[in-house]
N, C-alpha and C positions, 0 to 999 in steps of 0.2 A: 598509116598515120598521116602522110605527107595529103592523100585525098582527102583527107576527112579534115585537116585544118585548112584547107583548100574550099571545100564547103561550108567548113563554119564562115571563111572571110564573105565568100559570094551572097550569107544569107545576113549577116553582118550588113554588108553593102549595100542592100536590098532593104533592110529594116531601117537604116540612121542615113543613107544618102550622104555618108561622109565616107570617108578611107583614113587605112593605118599599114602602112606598107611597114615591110619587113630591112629595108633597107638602111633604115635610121632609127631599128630597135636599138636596145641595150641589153642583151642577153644576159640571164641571170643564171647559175647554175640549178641543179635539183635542188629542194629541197627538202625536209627540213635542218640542214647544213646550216650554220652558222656563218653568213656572209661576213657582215661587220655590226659590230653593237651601237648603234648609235647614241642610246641613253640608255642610263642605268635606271634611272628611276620609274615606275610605272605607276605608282600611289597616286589615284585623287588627291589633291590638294584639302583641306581643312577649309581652308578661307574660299574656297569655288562659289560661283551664286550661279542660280538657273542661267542657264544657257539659252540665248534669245535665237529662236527659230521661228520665221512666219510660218503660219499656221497652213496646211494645206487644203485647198475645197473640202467643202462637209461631205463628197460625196463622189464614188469612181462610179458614175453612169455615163454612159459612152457619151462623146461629142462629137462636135466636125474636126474635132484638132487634138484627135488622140496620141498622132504620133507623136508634135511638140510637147505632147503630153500636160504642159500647162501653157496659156497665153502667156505671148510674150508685147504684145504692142503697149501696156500701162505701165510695164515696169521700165524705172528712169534708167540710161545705160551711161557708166561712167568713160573715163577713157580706155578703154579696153582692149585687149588684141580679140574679145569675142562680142560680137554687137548682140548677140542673142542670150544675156546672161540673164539666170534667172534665181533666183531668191531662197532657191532650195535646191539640194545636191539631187543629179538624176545618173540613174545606173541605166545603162544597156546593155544587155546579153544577147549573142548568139548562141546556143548551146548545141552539141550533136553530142548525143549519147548512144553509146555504144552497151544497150540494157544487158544484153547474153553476157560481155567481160565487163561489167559495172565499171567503165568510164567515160568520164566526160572533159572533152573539148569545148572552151571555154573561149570565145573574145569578149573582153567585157571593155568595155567606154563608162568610163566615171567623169560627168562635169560635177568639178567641183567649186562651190561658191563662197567667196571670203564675205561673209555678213559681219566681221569685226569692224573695228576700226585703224587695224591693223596688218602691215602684212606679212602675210607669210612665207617664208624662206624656203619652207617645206611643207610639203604635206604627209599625213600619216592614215594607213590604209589598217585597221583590225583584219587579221587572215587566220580567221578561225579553224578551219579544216587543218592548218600547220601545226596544231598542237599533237598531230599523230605522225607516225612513222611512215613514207613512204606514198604517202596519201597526196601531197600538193604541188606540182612540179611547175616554177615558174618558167614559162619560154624568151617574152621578151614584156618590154615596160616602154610605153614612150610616153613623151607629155605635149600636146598640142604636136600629134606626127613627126616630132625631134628626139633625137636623144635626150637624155635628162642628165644632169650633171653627173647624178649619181641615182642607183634605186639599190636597195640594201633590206634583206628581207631575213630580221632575226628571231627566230619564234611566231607567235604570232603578230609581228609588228612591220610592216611594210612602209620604209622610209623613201618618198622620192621626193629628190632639189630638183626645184626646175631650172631654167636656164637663168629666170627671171623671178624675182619675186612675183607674188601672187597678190594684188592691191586690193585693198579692200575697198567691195560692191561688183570687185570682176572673178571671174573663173576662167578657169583653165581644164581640161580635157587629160586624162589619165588613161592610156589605152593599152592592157594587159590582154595576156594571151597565156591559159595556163592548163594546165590538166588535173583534174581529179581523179584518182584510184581510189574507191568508194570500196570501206571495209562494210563486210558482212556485219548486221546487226545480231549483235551478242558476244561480237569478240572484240571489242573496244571496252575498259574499263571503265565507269558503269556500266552496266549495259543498258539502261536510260537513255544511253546516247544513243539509240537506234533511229532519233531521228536525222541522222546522217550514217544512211548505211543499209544495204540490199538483205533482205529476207527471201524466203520461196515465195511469197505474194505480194511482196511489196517493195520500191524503191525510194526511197528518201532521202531527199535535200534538201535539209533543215541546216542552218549555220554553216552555209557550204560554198557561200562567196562574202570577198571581201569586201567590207562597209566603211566609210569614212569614217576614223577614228571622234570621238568628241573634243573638245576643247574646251579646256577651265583653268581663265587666270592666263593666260598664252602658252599654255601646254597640253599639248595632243597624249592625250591617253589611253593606253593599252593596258591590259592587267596580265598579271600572271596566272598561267592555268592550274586550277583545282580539281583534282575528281568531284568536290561536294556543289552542287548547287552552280548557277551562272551566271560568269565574266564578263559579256557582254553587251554592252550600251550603247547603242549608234543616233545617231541622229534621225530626225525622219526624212525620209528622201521619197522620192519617186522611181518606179521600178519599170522596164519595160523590158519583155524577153521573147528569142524565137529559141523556141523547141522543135529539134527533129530528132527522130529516132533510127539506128540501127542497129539491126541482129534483135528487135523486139518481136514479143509474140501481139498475135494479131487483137485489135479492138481491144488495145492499151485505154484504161481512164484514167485518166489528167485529175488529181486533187490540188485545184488552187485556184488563188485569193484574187480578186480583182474582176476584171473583165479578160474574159478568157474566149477565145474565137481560135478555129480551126481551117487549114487550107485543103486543097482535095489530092495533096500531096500525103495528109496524115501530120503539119506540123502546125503546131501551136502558138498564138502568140497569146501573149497575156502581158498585160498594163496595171498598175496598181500604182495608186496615190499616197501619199501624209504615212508609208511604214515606215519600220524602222530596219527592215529587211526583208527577203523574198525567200521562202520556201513552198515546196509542194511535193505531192507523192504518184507516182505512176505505180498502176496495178491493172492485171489483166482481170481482177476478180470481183474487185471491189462495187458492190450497189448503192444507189445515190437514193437516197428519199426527202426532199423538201418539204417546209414549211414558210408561208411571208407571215410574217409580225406585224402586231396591228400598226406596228410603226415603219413598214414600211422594209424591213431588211427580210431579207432571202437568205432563210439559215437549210445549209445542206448539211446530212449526216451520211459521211460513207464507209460502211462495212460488210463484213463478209455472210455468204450465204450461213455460216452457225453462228452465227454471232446470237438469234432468236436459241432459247437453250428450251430443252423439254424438261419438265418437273416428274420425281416421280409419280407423281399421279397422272400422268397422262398430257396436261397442259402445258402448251406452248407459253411461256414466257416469251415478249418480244420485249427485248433490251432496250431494239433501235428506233423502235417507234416512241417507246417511252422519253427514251433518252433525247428524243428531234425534241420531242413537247418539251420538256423541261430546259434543254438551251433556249428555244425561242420564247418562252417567259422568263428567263433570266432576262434576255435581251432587252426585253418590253420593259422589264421592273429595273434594272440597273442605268435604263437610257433614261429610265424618267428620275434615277436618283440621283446619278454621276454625272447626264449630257449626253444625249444622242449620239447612239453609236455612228461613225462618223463614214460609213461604206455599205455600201447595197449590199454588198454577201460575208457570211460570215461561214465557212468551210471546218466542222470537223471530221479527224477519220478515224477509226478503230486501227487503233498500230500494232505491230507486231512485236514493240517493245515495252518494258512495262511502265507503268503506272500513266504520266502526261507529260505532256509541252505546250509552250506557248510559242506561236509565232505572230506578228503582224496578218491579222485578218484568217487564220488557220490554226487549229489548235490539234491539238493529239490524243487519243483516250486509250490505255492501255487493254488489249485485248481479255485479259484478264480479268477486270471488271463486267465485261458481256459474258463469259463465263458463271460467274458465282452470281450472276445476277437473280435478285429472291424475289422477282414480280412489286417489289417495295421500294418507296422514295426512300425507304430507309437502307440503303446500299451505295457501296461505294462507287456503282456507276452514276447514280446521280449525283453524288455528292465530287466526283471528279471532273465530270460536266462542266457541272456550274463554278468550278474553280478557274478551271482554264478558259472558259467563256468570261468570268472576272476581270483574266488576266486582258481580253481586250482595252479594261479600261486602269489597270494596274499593270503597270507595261507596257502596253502595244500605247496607249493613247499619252500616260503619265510615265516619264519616262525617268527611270533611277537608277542611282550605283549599285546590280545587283551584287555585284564583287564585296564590297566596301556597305553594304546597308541592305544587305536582302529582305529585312522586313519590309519595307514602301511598298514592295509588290506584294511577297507573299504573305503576310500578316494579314492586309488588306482584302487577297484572294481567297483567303481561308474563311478570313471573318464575313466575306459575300456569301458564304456559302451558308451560312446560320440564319445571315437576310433572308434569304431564299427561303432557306425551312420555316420562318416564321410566317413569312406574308401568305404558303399555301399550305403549310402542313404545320401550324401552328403545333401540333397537340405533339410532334416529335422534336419540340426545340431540348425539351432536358435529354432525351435521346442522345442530340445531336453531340450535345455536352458531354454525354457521359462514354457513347461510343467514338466520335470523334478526338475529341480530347484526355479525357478522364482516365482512358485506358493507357494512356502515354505518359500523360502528363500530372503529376496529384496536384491537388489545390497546397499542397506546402512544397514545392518546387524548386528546389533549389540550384537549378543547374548554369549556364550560362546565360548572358543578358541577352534580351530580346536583339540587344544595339550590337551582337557580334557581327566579326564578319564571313563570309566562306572560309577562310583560312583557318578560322579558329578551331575549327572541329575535325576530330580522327574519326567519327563515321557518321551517314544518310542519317542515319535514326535520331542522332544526338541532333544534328543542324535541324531536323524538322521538327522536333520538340521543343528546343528553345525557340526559333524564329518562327514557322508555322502558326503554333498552338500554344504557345503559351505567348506569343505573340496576338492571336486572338482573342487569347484572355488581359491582356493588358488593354486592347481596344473596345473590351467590355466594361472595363473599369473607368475608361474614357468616358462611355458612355453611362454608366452612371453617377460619375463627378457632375458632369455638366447637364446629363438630361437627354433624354432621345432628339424632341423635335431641334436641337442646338445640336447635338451629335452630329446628326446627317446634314444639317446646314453646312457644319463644318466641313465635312467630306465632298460635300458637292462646291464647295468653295477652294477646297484644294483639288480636286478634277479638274476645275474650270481653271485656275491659275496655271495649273503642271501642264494642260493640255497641250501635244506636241511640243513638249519641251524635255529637259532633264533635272530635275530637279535633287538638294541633297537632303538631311532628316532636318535641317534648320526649318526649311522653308514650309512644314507641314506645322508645326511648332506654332510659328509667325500668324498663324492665321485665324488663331485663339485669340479670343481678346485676354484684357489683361486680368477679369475677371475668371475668366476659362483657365487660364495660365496657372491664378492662385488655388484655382480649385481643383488642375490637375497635377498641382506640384508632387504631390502625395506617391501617384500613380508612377508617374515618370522618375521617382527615387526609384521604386520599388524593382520595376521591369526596365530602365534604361541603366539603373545604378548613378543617376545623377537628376537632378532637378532642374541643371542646365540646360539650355538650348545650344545644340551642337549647330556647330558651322553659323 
């Protein structure tokens, strides 16, 4: 252990040109132990308003200044203890992963940047993987190479005082040292949650390091963990990571987001701009097949040599080919509806758990889908595709309280996926209706409101029948209150407002005129259970 956190620092030192000695850590015990509570409360606020983040470049194609990751000579520097502050929060990881015992060695550097006009006392870190047992062991915590007053790590909510307030336009530097023990996917309840956690062919870390919590109203917030549906909401940051590997089998392939480059050591680095956090999956099996979009993004698809299934009659079904074409026209048609996808690559991978996920710039497609796949757009691997390809621009780009509001993404992601059927396979849109929806949900409906939240629901089925799909039928009714070519204005005027931000269900509301408002009153009794505009 002691070599291998030894090597994580030397390639740490090697990647940021800075240091974190171990001498003026603050050692934290294992956990997830209950250090001290700092706040009880973890509720988004009612009264929140979008969260002002600058936007990040339209685009991660390499430059001369990849390490700083972004220039820094235009932006103004206030009085600061850091002259290099910059406008949006950046992670750096060292990682050594230990693939044969699924763990990882972890130094992470978080600068973190106050864009209020206020400052902050504390900062608050979301530590997603802490919601499981035995899985996240903090080592030490320092803040700008000091001790920190205090760091306090309750669930998933990591509290550190620095010595000083944090002014706002300046940052301050968070320098963790932790380990992961990565459960086997399918022994975590869902087991959806495979995308954090090792299979026979695959490894994955998805939601597997900790993200600047957000902030609304001068309160840093965390949620409380759900098995149904996801808690969290980060900011968008910049990502930059080195990977090295031990006890792996040979001609490992790397799935992930961003720009991703290789040394002749076998270790990875990879950079990535404007996410909201960084996942990727290592596999010795896994096949890449591309496709560039006439707009210009480089969409890869990676899966396993059966993933193509034979019919009984003899013919090959290819899942993967099918499935490349269909994300890279979603791409094409959602960037000309919503705004340009905002990153040169866009990475799915056949998982070994079921159904999808969404990450910033990488998405997940359950292996099961390349299974029962019927050689038909009319199947749930396309129809899964183009969900979580969605989700780049409901989620990854537009960012919401999935805890507290899961429709903004999913309703959204669902309802992209009807787009889709209509603009190329018009003649299965009642299909879509009848096998996506219809089969779950009846046209007299009566179950929970589109406006729940995670919490509200005792099972998968129930949350994705109200929020999902009948959620997409509430956005259909939108759509014919108001009228299609006004519909999609609409939506491409809330893309454009949400972009790189976090927004709550007020703000999507707001952007109906007051004509649209009276003509969706109706709608919004019906599927929100109020005519009001929330938040």
């Amino acid at each position: 252990m002691t070599s291998i956190i030894f090597r994580t620092f030397a390639f740490f030192l090697f990647l940021l040109g800075t240091a974190c000695t171990n001498s003026t850590t603050a050692a934290l015990p294992p956990t997830p132990t209950t250090l001290r509570v700092v706040e009880a409360s973890t509720a988004i606020p009612e009264t929140r308003s979008i969260q002002p983040v600058t936007p990040a470049p339209p685009t991660d194609t390499p430059d001369a200044n990849q390490v700083a990751l972004l220039p820094t000579d235009s932006i103004p520097v206030n009085e600061c203890d850091h002259d290099n502050t910059l406008p949006i929060d950046q992670h750096r990881l060292a990682l050594v992963i230990d693939y044969a015992n699924h763990v990882v060695e972890a130094v992470h550097e978080v600068i973190v940047y106050n864009g209020s006009d206020s400052a902050y006392d504390y900062v608050v870190f979301s530590v997603e993987p802490n919601r499981l047992l035995d899985v996240f062991s903090m080592a030490s915590v320092t803040v700008d190479d000091d001790a920190p007053q205090s760091a306090e790590l309750t669930g998933r909510r990591l509290t550190v005082v620095p010595l000083e307030p944090l002014q706002p336009g300046c940052s301050l530097t968070v320098s963790m040292t932790y380990t992961l023990t990565v459960p086997a996917i399918g022994s975590v309840s869902p087991a959806t949650q495979g995308y954090f956690g090792f299979g026979a062919r695959q490894f994955n870390l998805g939601n597997a390091f900790p993200t600047v919590a957000p902030r609304f109203n001068g309160q840093w917030i965390t949620y409380d963990p759900a098995t149904i549906g996801e808690q969290v909401t980060s900011p968008v940051a910049n990502w930059q990571a080195s990977i090295t590997i031990d006890n792996g089998p040979a001609n490992l392939v790397l799935a992930a987001p961003g720009i991703v480059t290789s040394d002749s050591d076998g270790a990875w680095q990879v950079i990535t701009r404007g996410m909201r956090d960084f996942a990727f999956t290592l596999s010795p099996t896994l096949q890449m097949a591309s496709q560039v979009t006439s707009n210009g993004v480089t969409v890869e698809y990676y899966t396993y040599s059966d993933a193509p299934v034979q019919a009984d009659n003899g013919r090959i079904y290819n899942g993967p080919a099918h499935a490349l074409e269909a994300a890279s026209r979603a791409v094409e048609m959602f960037s000309d509806l919503f705004g340009q996808y905002p990153h040169s690559r866009l990475v799915l991978v056949q998982s070994e758990f079921p159904d999808g996920m969404e990450f910033g710039g990488i998405v997940y497609v359950g292996g099961e889908w390349f299974r029962t796949y019927n050689n038909s757009p009319a199947s749930y691997l396309f129809l899964i595709t183009i969900h979580e390809v969605a989700h780049q621009w409901w989620f990854a780009r537009v960012g919401s309280d999935q805890a507290n509001a899961p429709w903004l993404d999913e309703a959204l992601a669902t309802y992209s996926e009807l787009i889709f059927i209509e603009e190329f396979y018009p003649d299965l849109r009642d299909w879509w209706w009848d096998f996506r929806v219809g089969t779950f949900v009846p046209a007299d409906f009566a179950g929970p409101s589109v406006a729940s939240t995670v919490y509200d629901f005792a099972s998968v089925r129930d949350y994705i029948n109200a929020v999902y799909l009948n959620g997409a039928r509430m956005l259909e009714s939108l759509r014919t209150d108001i009228g299609t070519e006004a519909f999609f204005a609409w939506l491409a005027r809330y893309a454009a407002a949400g972009a790189d931000r976090i927004v709550q269900p007020g703000d999507i509301w707001r952007l109906l005129s007051l004509e649209e408002l009276a003509a969706t009153e109706a709608t919004r009794m019906r599927y929100l259970g109020t005519s009001a505009l929330p938040g």
